[in-house]
N, C-alpha and C positions, 0 to 999 in steps of 0.2 A: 504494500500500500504506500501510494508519495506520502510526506510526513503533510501535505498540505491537506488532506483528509483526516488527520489525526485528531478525534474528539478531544478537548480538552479536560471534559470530564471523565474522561478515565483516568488522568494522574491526578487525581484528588485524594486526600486521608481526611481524617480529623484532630485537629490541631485544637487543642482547649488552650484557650486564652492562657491558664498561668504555666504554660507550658513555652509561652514569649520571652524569653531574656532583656527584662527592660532595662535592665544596669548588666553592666559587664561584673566581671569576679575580681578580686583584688591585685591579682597576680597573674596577669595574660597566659604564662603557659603550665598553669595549672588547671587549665580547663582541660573537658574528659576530650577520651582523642576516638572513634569509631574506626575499626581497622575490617573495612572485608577485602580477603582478599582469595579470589576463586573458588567466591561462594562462602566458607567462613568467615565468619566476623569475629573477632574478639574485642575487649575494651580495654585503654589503653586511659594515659596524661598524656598530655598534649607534649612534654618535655621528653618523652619518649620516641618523637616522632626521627629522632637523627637514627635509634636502634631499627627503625623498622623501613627505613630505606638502603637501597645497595650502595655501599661502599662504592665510591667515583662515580656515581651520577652524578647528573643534571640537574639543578632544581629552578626553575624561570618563577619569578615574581611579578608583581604588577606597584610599579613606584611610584602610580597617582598620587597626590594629594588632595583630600578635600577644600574647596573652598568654602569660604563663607559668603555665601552664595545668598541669600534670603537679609531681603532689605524692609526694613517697615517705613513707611510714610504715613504721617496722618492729615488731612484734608483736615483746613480751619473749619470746616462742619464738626470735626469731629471723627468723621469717616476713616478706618484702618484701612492701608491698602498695602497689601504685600506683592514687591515684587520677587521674582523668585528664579536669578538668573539659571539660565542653563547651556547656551554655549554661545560661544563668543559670535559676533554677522557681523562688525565691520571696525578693526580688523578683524580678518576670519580666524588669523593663526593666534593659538590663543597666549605663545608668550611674548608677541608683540604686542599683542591688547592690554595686556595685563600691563605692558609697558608705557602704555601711554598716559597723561598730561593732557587734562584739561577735558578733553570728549571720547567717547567710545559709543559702540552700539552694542546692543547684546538681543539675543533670542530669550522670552523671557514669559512666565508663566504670569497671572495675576490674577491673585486674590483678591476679590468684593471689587471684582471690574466694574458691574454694574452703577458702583459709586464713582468711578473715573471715567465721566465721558470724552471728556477733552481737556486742555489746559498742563500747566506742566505741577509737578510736586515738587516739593524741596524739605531735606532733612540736614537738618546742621549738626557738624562733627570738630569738635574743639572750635580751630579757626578758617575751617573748611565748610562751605556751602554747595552740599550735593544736588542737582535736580536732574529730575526723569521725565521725558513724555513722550507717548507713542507714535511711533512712525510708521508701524503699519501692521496689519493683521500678516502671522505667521500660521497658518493652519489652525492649530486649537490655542497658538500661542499667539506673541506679540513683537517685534520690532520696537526695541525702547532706547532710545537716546540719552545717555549720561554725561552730563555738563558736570565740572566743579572747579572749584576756584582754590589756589592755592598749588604749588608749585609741587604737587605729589603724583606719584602712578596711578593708575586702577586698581592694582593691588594691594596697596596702601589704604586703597578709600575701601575697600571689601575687609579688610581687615581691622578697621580702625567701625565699620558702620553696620556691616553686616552680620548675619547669624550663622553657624552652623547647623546644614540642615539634616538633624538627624531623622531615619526612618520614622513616616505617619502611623506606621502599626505598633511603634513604642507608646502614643497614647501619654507624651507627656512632653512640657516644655524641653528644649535645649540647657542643659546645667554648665559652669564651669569646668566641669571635669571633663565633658564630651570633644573638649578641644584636643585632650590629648588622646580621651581611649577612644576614639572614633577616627583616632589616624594611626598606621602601622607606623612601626619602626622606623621603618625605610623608604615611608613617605617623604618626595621632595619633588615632583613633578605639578603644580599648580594645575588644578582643572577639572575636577572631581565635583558632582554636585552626591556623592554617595560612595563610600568606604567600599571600598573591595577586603570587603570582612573574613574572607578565609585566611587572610595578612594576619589580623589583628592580634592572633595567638602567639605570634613569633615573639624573641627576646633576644639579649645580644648571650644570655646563656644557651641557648635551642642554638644559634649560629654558631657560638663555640663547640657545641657539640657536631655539629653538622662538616665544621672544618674540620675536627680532631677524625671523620671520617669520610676523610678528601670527599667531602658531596661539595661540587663546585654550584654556584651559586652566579644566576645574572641577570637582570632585571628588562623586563618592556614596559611599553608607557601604554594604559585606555584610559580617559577621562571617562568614567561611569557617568552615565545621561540618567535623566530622572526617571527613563522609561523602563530603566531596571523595579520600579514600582508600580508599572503600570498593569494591570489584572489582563489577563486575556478576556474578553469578552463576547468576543464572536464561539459558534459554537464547536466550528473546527481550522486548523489550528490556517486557514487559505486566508479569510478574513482577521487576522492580525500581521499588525507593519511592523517590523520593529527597529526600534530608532538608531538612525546612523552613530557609529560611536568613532571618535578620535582616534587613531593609537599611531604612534610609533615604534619603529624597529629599525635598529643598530645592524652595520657591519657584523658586530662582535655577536651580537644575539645566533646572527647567522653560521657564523665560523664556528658557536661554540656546540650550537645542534647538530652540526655536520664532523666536528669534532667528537660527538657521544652516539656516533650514530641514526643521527634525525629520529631521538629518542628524550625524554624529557617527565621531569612529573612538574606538573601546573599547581600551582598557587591560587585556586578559585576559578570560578569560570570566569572572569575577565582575560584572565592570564591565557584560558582553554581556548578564549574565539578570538583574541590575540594571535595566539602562536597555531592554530589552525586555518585562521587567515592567509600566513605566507603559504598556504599550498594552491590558491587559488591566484593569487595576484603574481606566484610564481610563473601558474600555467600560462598566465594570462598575457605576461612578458614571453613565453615558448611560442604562444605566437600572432604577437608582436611585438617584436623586438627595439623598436624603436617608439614604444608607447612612452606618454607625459606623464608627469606624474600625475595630474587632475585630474588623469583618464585611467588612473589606478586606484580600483577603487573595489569593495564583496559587497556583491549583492542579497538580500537576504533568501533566497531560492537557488541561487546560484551553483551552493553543490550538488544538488536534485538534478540538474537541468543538462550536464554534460551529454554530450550523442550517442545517443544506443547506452546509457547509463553508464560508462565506461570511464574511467579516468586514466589517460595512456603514459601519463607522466609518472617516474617514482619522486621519492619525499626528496634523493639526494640532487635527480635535474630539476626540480624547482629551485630549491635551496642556493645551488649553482646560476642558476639563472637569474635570480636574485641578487647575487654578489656580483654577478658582471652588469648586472643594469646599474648598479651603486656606480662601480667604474665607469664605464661610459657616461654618466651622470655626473662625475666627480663627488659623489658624497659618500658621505658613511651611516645617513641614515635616512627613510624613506617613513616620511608622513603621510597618511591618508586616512578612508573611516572605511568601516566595517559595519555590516548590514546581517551579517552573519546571523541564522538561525540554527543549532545544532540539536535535532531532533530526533528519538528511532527511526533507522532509516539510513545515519549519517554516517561515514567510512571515518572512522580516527586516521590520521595520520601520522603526529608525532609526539601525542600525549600518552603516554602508556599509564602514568600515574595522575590522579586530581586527589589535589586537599582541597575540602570545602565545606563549609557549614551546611545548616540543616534548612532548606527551603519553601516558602512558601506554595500550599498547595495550588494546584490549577496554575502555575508559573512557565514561564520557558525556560528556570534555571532547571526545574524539575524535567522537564524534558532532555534537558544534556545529559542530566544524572542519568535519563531511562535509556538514554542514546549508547552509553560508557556500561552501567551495565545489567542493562536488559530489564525483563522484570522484576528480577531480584530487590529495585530498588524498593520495593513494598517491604521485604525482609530488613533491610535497612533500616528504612524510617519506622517497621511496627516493632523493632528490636529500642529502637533512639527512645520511643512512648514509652515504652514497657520499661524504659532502664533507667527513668529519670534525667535523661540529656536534653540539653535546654537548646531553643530555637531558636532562627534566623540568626541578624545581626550581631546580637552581644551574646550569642548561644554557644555549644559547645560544637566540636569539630569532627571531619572524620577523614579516613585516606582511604581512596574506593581504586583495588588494582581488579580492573578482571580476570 
């Protein structure tokens, strides 16, 4: 069956509310660890996880950071309007934006629109005066225009004005503390309106163990889009879009897959449709060779769709094909977004391992999980219920090898 027929309500469970992780645990890698692997599951600490990978792998990251993305204005009525960036329209590239002085645009969500018909807002920050107003309807979003005064970046104004925007299923405001446990370790890439939460268990104790057993370690870039929250709603799986996402990918990323084999264990599915990306924008350079970058780009159907369902390329001539278009290009790393849906259905190519937390149901993370491995993922998630391991974002973790 194409995965575009795929009812959504068959990856459904039952998730009881206090079974949600609305704070994280004291101590990131003291959370419980879920290990299946070829059908057994055992349970583990998360601090465990260096013993239960092979000696000289791979392990790829995702080094987003969140921003503080979620601006409030109030309208002299009194009226709250929240705007709620989510990725940068003009400049496009988001750490030129982040660069700029004085005006910027952004792509942007808004709450209690119906109270903003027109006119501009302004919210004052020490001796900075920020204003917003919209320049044009973006599909369910908006085109908003940010003026401010005062000789600072954009990422200054976002972090001097803005809020961190943690998941709406936590069902509670944003706290001081969520600044630092709602960012991984090794967060340092500005862009993120959402944690790539399978990170957030790591410590620089778990790395020291990870080194003590040469597991090399190297990082890519997704800026998580808001629409990692967005519910599927149609009722099979044809009718959901899902949202373009940022990423970059290094030289070195390339060299070091092709150095372990075009073999890898992922760090959350950001990291999974990341680094399963390069197989597709690989082939896509095999043939044409002289493609732009703008013109490189994963569709979200796109692995479905290859001729007679055939994929004629292996993982090491993409990989390769990739490093030579760097070259010809002159760079060492290749910018674009990813549309990527990974559903049963989907061929893995160079993920043989996924860490990653526990998923909301009727989800597309839930479908990668049923993609990696199989139906089994029901044993998973009704072992997670039945053992007291805690959910989604600030929940506890698992490492799923088929």
């Amino acid at each position: 069956m194409s995965p575009k027929h795929l009812r959504i309500s068959d990856y459904t469970y039952e998730l009881p509310p206090e079974r949600i992780a609305r704070y994280p645990i004291d101590q990131r890698d003291r959370s419980k660890l879920l290990h299946y692997c070829g059908g057994t599951i055992t349970e583990h600490t998360f601090s465990d996880i260096a013993q239960l990978l092979p000696t000289g792998s791979l392990l790829l990251c995702n080094n987003t950071k969140v921003i503080q993305a979620r601006l409030r204005f109030r309208k002299a009525t009194g009226a709250l309007i929240e705007v709620f960036c989510l990725e940068p329209y003009s400049p496009r590239e988001y750490q030129l934006n982040f660069q700029q002085h004085h005006s910027c645009e952004w792509v942007c969500l808004i709450g209690n629109k119906k109270k903003w018909h027109d006119g501009t807002l302004t919210l004052s920050i020490g001796n900075t005066e920020l204003s917003a107003e919209v320049v044009a309807p973006q599909g369910a979003s908006f085109v908003v225009r940010f003026r401010w005064t005062g000789d600072i970046s954009f990422a200054h104004v976002l972090e001097a004005a803005g809020e961190l925007p943690i998941p709406p299923y936590l069902n509670r405001q944003t706290e001081e503390s969520d600044k630092q446990t709602y960012q991984t370790v090794y967060s340092k890439i500005d862009g993120s309106v959402a944690a790539p939460t399978a990170g957030l268990h790591f410590t620089d104790a778990v790395f020291s163990a990870l080194d003590a057993r040469q597991i090399e370690r190297d990082e890519v870039t997704l800026h998580v889009g808001a629409g990692t929250f967005r519910p599927v709603k149609s009722e099979q799986m044809e009718g959901h879009e899902m949202h373009a996402e940022y990423i970059s990918i290094s030289r070195h990323n390339i060299e070091r897959l092709l150095a372990h084999g075009c073999r890898c264990t992922a760090v959350g599915t950001t990291t999974v449709r990341t680094v399963e990306s390069l197989y597709y924008l690989g082939a896509r350079i095999l043939r044409q060779p002289d493609i732009a970058e703008h013109e490189l780009t994963v569709m979200q159907w796109e692995p479905y769709e290859s001729e007679h369902g055939a994929e004629p390329y292996s993982p090491e001539a993409v990989l390769r094909a990739l490093l030579d278009w760097l070259t010809r290009n002159d760079t060492d790393h290749l910018h674009t977004t990813t549309q990527i849906i990974i559903a049963p259905g989907y061929k893995y190519h160079f993920v043989e391992r996924i860490i990653t937390n526990f998923h909301m149901p009727q989800s597309t993370l839930l479908l990668l999980v049923s993609a990696f491995i199989g139906s089994d993922w029901r044993r998973v998630y009704d072992y997670a219920l039945s053992h007291d391991f805690r959910f989604l974002s600030y929940g506890d973790s698992s490492l799923l090898e088929p």
